[in-house]
N, C-alpha and C positions, 0 to 999 in steps of 0.2 A: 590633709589631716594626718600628720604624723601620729603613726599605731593604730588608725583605723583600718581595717581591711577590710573596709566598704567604698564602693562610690556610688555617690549620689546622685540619681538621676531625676524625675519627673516629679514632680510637687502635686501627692496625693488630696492633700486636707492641708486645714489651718486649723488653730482655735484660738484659746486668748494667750496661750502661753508657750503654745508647739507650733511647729510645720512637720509636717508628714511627708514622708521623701519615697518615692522607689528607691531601693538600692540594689546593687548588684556584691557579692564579695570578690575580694579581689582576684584569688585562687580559686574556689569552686565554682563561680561563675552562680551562685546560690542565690534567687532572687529574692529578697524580702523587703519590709517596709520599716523607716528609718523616724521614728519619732525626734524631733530635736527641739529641746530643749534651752534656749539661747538665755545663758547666765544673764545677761544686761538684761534679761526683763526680771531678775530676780529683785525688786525693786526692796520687798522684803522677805521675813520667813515665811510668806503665806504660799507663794509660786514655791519655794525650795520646799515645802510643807507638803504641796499639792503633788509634787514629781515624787519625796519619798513615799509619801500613801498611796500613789501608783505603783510605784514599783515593789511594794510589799502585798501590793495585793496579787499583781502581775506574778509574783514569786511563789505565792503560797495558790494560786488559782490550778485548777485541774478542771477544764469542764469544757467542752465543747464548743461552747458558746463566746470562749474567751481566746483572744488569738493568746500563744504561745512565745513568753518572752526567751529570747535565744541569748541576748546578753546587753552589759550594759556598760559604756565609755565615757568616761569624768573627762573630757576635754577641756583643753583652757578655756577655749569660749563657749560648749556647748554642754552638756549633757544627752549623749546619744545611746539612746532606746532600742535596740533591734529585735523586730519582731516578725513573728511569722505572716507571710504575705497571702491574704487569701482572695 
């Protein structure tokens, strides 16, 4: 995945439109969890709908209870999520 600086390891979760990945970064060896995103099931606006109201809410969120979005990769094929690994 060229301009990622993560790699992908163990397959945490699923759901109907993500997989959840362990990740490691490539430089800090920083372990987090790698929400993905995979465009072809973007079938229509409803998935692209559902990842931006995630990630706005992810953005504007402060609270304990909410893991901590560290950042976010428009890849060809995916939309990747990274997040604080707890």
């Amino acid at each position: 995945m060229d301009g990622f600086p993560y790699v992908l390891g163990a397959l945490l979760g699923e759901g109907s439109f993500c997989q959840v990945f362990h990740g490691t970064h490539l430089e800090t060896k920083r372990q987090v969890a790698v929400k993905v995103a995979y465009k072809s099931h973007f079938t229509g606006t409803s998935v692209a709908q559902r990842v931006d109201s995630e990630l706005a809410v992810l953005r504007k969120a402060q609270h304990p209870n909410i893991v901590k979005l560290i950042g976010v990769f428009d890849l060809p094929e995916s939309i990747n999520i990274v997040l604080v690994r707890v």
